[in-house]
N, CA, C and O atoms as a CHARMM CRD file, in Angstrom:
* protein
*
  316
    1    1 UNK  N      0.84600  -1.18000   0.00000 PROA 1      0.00000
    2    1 UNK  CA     0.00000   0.00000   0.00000 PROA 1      0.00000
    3    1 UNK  C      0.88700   1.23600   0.00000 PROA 1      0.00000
    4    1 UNK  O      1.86700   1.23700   0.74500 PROA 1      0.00000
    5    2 UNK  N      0.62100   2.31700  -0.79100 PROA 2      0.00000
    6    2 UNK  CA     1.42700   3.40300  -0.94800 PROA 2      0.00000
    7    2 UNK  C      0.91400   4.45000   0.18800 PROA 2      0.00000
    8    2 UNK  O     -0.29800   4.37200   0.38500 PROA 2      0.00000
    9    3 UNK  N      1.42600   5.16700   0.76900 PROA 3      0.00000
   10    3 UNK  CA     1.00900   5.85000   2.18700 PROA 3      0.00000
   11    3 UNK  C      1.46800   7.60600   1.92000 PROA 3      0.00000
   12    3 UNK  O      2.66100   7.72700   1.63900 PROA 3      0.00000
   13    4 UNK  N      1.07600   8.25800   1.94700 PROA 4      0.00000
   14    4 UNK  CA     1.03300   9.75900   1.38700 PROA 4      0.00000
   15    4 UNK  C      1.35200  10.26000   3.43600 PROA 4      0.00000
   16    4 UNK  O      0.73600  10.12400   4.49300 PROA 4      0.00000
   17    5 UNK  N      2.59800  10.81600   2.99900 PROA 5      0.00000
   18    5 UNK  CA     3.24800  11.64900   4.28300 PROA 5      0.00000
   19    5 UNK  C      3.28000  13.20400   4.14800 PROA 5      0.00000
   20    5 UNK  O      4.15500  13.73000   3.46100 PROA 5      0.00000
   21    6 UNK  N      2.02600  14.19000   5.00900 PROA 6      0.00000
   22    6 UNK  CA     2.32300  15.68400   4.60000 PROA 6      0.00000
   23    6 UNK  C      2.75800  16.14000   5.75400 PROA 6      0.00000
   24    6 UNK  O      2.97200  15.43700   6.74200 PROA 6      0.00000
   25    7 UNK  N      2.92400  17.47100   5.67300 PROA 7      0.00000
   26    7 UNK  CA     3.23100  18.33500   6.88500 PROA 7      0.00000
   27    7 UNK  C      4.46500  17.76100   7.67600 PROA 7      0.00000
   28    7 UNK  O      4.53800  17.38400   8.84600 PROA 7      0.00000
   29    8 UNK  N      5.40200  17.80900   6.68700 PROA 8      0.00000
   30    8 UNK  CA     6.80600  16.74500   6.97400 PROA 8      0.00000
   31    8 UNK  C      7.39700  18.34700   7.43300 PROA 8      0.00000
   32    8 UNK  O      6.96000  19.35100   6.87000 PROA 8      0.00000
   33    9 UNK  N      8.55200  18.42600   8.64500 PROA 9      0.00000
   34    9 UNK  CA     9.17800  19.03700   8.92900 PROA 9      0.00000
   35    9 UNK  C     10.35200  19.11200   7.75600 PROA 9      0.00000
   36    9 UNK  O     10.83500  18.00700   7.50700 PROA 9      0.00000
   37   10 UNK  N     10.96900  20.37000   6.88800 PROA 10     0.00000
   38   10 UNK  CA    11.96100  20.59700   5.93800 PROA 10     0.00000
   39   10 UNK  C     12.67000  19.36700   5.97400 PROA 10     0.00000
   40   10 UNK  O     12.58200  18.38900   5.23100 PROA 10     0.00000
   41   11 UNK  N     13.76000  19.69200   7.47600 PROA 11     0.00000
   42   11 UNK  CA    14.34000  19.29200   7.69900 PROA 11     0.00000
   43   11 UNK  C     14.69300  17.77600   8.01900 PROA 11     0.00000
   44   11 UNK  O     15.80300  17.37600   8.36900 PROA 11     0.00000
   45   12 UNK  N     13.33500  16.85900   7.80300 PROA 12     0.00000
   46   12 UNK  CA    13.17900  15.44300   7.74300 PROA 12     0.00000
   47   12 UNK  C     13.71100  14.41700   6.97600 PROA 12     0.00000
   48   12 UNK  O     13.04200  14.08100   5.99900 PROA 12     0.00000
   49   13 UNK  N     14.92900  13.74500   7.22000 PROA 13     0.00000
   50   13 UNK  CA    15.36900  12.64800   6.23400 PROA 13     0.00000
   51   13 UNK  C     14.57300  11.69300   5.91900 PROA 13     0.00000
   52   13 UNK  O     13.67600  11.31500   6.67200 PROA 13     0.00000
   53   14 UNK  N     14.83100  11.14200   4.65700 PROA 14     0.00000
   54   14 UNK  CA    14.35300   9.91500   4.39200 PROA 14     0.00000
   55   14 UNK  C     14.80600   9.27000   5.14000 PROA 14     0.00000
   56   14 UNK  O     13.76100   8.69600   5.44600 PROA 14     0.00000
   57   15 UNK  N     15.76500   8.68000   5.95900 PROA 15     0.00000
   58   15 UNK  CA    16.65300   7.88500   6.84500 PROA 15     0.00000
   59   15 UNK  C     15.43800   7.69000   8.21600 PROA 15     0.00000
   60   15 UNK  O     15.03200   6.71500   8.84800 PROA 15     0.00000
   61   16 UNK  N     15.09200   9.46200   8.25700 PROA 16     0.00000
   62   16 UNK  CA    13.93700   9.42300   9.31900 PROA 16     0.00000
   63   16 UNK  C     12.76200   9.12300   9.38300 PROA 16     0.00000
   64   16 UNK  O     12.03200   9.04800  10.37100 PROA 16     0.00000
   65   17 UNK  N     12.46300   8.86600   7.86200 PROA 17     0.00000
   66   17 UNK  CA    10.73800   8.71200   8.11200 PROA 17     0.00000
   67   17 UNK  C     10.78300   7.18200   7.69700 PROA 17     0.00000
   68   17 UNK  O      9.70400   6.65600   7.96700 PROA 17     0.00000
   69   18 UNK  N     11.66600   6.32200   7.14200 PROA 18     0.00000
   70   18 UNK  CA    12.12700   5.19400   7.10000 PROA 18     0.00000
   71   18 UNK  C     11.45300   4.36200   8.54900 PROA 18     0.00000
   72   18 UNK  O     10.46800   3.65000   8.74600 PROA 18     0.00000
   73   19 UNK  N     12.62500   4.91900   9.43000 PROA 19     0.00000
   74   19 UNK  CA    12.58500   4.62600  10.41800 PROA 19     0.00000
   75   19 UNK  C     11.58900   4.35000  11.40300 PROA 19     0.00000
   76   19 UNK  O     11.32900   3.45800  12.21100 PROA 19     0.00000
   77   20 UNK  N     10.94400   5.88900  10.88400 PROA 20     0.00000
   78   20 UNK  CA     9.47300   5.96700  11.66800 PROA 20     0.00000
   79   20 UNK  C      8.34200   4.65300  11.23400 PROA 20     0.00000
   80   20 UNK  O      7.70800   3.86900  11.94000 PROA 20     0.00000
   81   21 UNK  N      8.40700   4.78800  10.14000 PROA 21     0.00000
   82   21 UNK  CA     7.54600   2.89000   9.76500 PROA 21     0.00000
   83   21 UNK  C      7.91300   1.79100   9.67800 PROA 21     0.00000
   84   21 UNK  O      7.19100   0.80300   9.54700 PROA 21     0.00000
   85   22 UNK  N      9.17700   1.81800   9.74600 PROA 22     0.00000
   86   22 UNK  CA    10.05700   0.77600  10.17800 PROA 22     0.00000
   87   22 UNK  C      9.06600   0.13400  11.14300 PROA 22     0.00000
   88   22 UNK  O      8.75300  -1.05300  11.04700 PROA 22     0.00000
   89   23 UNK  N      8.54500   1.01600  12.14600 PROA 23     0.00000
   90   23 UNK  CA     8.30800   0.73700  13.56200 PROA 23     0.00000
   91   23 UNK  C      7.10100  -0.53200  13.58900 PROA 23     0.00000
   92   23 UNK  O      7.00800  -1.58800  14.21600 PROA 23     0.00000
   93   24 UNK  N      6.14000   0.25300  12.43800 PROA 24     0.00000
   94   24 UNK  CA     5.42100  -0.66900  11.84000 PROA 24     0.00000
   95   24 UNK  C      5.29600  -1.99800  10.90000 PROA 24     0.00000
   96   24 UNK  O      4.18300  -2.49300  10.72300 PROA 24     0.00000
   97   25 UNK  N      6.28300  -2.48000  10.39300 PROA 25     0.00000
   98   25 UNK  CA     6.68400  -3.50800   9.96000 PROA 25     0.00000
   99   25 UNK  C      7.60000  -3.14900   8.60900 PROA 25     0.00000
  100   25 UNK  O      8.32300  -2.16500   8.45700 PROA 25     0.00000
  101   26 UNK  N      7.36900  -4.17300   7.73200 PROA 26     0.00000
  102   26 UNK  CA     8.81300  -3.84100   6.49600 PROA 26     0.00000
  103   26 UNK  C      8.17700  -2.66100   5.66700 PROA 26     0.00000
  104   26 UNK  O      6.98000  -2.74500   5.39200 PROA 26     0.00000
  105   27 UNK  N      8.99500  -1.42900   5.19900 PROA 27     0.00000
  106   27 UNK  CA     8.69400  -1.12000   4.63300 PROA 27     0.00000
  107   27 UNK  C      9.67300  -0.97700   2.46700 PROA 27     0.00000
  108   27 UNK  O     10.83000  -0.68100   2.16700 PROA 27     0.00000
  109   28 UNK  N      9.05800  -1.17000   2.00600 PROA 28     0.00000
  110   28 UNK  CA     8.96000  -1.49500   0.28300 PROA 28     0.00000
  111   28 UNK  C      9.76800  -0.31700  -0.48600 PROA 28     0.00000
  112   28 UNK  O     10.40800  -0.72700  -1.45300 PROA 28     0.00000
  113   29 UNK  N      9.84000   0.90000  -0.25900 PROA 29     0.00000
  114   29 UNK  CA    10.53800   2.19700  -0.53200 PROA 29     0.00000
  115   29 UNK  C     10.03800   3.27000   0.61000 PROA 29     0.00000
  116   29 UNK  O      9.12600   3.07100   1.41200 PROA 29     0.00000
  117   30 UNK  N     10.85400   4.46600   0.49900 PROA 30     0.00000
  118   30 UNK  CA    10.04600   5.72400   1.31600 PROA 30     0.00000
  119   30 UNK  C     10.85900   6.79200   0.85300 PROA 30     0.00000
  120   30 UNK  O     12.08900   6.79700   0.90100 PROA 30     0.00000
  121   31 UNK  N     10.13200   7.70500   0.39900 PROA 31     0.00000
  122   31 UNK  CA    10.52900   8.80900  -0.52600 PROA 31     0.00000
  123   31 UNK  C      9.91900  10.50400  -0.09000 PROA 31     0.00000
  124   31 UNK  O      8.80200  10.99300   0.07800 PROA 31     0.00000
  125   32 UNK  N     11.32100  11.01400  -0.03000 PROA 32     0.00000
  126   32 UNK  CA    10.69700  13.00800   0.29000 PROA 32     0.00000
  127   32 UNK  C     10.60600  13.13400  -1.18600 PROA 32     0.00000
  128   32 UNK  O     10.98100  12.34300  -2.05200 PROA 32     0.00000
  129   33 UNK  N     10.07500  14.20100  -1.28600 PROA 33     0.00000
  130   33 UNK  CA     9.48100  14.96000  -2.26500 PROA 33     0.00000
  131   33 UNK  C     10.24100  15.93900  -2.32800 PROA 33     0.00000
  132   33 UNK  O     10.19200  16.55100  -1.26100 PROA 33     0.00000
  133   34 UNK  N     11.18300  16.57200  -3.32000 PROA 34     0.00000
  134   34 UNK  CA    12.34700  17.28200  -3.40300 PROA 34     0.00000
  135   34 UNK  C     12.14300  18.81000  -4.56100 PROA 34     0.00000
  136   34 UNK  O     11.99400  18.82000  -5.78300 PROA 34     0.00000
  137   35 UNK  N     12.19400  19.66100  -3.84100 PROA 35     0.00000
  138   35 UNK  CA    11.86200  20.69900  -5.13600 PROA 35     0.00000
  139   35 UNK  C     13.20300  20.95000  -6.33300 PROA 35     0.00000
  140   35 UNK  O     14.40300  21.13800  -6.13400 PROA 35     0.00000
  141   36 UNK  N     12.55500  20.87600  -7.38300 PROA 36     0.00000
  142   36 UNK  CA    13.54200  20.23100  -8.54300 PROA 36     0.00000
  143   36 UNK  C     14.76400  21.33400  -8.68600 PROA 36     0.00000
  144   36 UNK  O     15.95300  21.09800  -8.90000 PROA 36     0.00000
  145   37 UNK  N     14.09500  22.64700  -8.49800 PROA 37     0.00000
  146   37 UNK  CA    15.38300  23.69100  -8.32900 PROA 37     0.00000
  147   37 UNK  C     16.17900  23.90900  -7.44300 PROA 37     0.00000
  148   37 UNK  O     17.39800  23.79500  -7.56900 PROA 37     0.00000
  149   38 UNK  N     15.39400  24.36500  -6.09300 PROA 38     0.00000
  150   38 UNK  CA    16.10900  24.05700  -4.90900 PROA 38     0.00000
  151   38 UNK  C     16.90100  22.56200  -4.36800 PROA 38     0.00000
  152   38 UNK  O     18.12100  22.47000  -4.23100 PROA 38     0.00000
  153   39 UNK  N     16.35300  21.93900  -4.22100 PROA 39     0.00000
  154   39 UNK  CA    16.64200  20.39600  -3.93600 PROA 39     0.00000
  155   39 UNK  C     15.82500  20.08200  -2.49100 PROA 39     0.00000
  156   39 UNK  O     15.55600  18.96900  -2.04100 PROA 39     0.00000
  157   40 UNK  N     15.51200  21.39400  -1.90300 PROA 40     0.00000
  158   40 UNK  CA    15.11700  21.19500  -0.56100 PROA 40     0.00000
  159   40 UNK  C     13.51900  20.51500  -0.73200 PROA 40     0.00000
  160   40 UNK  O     13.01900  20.14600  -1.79500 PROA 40     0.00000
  161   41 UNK  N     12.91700  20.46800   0.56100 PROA 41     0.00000
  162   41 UNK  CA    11.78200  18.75700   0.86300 PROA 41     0.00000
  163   41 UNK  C     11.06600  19.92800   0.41600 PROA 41     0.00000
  164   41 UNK  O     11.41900  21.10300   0.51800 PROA 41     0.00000
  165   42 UNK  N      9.59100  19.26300  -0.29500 PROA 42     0.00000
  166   42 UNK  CA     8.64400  20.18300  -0.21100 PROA 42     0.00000
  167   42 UNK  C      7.56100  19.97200   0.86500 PROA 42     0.00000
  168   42 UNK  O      6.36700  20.27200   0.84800 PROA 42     0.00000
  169   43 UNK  N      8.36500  19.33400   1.86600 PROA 43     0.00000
  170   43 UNK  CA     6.86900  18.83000   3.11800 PROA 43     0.00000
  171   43 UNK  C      6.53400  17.83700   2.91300 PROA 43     0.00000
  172   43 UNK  O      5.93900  17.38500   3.89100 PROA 43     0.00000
  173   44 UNK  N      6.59700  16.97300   1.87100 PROA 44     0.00000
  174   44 UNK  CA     5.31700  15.58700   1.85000 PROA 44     0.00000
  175   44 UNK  C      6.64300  14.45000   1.28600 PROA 44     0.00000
  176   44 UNK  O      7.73600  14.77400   0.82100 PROA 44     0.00000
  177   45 UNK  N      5.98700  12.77100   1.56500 PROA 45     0.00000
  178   45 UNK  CA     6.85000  12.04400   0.60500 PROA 45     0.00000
  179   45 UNK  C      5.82300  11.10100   1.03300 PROA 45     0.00000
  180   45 UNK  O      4.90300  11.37800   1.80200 PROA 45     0.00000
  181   46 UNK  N      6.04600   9.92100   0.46400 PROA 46     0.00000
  182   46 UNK  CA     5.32300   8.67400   0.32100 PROA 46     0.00000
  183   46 UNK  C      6.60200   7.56700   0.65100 PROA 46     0.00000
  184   46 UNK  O      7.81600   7.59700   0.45200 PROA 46     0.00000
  185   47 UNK  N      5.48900   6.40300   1.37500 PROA 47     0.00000
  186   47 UNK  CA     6.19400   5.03900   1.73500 PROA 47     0.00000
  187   47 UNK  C      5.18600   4.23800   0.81500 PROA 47     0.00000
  188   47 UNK  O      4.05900   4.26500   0.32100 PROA 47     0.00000
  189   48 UNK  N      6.31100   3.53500   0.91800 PROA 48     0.00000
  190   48 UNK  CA     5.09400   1.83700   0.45300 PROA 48     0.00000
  191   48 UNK  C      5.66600   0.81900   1.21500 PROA 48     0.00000
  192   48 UNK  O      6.86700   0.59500   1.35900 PROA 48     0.00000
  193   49 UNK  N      4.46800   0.06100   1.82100 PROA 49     0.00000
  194   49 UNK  CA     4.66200  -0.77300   2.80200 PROA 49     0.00000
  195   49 UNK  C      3.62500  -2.08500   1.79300 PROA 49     0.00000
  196   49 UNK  O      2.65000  -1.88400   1.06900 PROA 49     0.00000
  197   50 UNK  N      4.32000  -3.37200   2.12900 PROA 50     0.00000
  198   50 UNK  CA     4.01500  -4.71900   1.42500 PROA 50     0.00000
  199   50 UNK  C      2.89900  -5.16500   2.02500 PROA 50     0.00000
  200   50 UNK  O      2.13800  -5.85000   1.34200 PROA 50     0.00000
  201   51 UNK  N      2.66700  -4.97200   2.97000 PROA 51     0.00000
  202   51 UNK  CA     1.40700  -5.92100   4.05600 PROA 51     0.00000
  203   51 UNK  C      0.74900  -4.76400   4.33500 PROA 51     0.00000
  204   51 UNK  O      1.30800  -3.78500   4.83100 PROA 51     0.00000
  205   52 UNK  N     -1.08600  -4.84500   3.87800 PROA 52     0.00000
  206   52 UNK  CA    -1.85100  -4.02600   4.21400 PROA 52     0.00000
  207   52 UNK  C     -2.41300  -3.50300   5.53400 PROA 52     0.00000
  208   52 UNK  O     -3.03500  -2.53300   5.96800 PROA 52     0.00000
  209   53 UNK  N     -1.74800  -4.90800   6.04000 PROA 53     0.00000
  210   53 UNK  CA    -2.09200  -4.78700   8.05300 PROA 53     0.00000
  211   53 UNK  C     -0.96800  -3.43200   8.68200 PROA 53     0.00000
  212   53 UNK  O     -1.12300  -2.47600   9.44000 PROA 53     0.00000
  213   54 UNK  N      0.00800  -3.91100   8.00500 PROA 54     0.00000
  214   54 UNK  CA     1.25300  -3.01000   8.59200 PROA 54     0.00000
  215   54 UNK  C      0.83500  -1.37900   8.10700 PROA 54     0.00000
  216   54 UNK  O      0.86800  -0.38300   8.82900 PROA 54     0.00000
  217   55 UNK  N      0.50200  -1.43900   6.89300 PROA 55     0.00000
  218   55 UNK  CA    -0.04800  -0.19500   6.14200 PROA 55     0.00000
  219   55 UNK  C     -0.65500   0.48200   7.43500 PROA 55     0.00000
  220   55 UNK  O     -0.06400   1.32500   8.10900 PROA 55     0.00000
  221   56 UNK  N     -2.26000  -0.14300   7.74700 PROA 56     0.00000
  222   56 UNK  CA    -2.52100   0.46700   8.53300 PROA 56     0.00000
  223   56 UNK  C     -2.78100   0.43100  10.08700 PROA 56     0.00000
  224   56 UNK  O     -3.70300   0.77400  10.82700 PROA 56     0.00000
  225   57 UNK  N     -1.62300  -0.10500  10.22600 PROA 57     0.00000
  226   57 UNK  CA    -0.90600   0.02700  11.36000 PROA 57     0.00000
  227   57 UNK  C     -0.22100   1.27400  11.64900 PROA 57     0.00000
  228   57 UNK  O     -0.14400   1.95200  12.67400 PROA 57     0.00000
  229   58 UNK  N      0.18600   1.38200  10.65100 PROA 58     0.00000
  230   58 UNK  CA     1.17900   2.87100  10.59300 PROA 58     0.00000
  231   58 UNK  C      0.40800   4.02100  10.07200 PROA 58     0.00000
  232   58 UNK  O      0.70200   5.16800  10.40900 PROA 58     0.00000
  233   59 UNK  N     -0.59100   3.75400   9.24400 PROA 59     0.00000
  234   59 UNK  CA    -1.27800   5.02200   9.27400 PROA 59     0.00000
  235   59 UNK  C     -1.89200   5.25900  10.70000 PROA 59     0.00000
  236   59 UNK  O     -1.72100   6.29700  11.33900 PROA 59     0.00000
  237   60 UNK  N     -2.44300   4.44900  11.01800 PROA 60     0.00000
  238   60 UNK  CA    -3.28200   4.90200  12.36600 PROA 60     0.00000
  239   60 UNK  C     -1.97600   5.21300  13.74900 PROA 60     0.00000
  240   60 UNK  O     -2.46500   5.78500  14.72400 PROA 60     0.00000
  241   61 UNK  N     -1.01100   5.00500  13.82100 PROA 61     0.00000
  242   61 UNK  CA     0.26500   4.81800  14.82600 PROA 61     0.00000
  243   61 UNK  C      0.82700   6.47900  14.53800 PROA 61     0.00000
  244   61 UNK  O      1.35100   7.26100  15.33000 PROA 61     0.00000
  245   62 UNK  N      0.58500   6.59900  13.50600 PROA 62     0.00000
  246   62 UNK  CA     1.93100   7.78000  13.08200 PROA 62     0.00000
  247   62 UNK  C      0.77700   8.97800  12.84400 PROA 62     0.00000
  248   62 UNK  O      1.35300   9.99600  13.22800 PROA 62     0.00000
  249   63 UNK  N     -0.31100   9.28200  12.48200 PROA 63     0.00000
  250   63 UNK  CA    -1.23700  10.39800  11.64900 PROA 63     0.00000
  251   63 UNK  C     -1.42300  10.83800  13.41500 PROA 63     0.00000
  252   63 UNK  O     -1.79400  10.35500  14.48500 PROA 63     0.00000
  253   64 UNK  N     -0.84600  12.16300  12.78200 PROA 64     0.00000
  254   64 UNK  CA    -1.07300  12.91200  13.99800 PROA 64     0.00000
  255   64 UNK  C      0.15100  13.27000  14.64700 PROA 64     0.00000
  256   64 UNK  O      0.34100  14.46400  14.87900 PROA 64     0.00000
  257   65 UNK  N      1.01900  12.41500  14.97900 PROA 65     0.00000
  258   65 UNK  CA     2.21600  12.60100  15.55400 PROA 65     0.00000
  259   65 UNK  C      3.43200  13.61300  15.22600 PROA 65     0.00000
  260   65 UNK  O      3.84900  14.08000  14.16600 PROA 65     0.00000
  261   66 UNK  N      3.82400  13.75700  16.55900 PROA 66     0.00000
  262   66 UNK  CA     4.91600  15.18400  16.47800 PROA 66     0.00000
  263   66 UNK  C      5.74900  14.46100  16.02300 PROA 66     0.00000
  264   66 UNK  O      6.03100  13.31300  16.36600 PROA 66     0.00000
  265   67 UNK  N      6.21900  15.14100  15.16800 PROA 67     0.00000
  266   67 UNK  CA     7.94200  14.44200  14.49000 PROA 67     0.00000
  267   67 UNK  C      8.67700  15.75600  13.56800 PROA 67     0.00000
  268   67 UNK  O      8.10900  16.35000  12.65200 PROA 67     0.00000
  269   68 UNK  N      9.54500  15.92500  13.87700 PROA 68     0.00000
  270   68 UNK  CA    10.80400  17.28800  13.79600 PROA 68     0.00000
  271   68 UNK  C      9.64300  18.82400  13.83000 PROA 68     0.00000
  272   68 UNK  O      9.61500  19.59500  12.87000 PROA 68     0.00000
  273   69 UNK  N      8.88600  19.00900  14.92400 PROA 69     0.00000
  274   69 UNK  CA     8.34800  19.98800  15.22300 PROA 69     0.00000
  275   69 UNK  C      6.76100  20.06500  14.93500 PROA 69     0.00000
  276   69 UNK  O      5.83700  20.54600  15.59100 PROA 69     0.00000
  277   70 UNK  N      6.82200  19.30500  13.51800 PROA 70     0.00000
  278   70 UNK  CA     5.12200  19.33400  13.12800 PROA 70     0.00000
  279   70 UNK  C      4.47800  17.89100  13.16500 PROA 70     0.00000
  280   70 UNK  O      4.78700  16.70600  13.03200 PROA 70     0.00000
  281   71 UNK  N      3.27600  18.79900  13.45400 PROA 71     0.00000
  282   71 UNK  CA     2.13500  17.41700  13.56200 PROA 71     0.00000
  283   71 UNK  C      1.65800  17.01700  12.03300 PROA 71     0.00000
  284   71 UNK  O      0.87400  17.60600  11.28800 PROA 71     0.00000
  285   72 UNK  N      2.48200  15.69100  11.81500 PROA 72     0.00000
  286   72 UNK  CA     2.15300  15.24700  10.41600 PROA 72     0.00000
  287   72 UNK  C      1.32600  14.08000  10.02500 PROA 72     0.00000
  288   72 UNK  O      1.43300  12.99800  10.60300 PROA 72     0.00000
  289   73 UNK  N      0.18000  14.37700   8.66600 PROA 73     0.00000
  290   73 UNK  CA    -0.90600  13.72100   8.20000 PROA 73     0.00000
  291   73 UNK  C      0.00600  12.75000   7.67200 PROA 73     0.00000
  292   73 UNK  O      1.17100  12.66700   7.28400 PROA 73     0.00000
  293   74 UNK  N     -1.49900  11.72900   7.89200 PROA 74     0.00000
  294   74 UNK  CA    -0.46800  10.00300   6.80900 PROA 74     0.00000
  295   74 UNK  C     -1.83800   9.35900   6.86600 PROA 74     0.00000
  296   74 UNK  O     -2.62900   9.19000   7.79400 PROA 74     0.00000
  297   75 UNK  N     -1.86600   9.05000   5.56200 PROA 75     0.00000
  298   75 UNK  CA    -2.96200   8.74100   5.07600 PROA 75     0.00000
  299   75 UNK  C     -2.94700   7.77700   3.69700 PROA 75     0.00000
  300   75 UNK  O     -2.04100   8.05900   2.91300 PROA 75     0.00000
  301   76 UNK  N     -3.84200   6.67000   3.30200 PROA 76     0.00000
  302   76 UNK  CA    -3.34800   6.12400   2.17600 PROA 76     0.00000
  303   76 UNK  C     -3.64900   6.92900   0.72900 PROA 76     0.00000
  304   76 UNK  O     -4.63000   7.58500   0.37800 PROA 76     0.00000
  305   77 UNK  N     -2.36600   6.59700   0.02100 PROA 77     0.00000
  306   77 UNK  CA    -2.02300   7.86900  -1.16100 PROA 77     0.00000
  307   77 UNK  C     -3.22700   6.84500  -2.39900 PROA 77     0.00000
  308   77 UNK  O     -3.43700   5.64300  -2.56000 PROA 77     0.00000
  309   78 UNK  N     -3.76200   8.11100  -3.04000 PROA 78     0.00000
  310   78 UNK  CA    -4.57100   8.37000  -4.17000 PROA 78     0.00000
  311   78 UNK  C     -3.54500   8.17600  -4.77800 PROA 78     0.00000
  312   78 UNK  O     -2.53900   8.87300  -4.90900 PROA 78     0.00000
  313   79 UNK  N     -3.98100   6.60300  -5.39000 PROA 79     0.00000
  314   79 UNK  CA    -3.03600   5.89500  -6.82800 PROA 79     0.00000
  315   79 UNK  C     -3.16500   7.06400  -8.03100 PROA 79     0.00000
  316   79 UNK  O     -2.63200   6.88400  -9.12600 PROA 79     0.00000
C-alpha cells in the first residue's frame, strides 16, 4: 500500500521517516518529495509498505504525531 506523508518538517530525512515505519513492519521504498530547483523537501513524501495490516498500522500509529516539530498527516495515497 502506498502511504502519502504531509506536513513533513523541511528538515526530515528519508533515513527518518524510514525509520518511523520501520516501527510498523517492512517497509517497500520511502521517498521526500524534493523541489527540482532548490533540492530542498517540499513537506510531503510517500512510503510503500508490502502488508496491508502493517499499512494500517502505521497510518493509524503515526497520523497525527509530532515528528521534527510538526504534527504530520499520513494517510493512504490516491493511486
Amino acid at each position: 500500500m502506498k502511504i502519502l506523508v504531509r506536513n513533513l518538517d523541511r528538515s526530515t530525512t528519508e533515513a527518518e521517516l524510514l525509520a518511523l515505519f520501520e516501527a510498523s513492519g517492512s517497509v517497500q521504498s520511502c521517498t521526500i518529495v524534493n523541489d527540482k530547483e532548490t533540492g530542498l523537501s517540499k513537506g510531503f513524501g510517500f512510503v510503500e509498505m508490502p502488508k496491508p495490516g502493517d499499512s494500517k498500522a502505521a497510518i493509524k500509529s503515526l497520523n497525527g504525531k509530532q515528528v521534527g516539530g510538526n504534527k504530520i498527516r499520513v494517510k493512504k495515497a490516491d493511486q
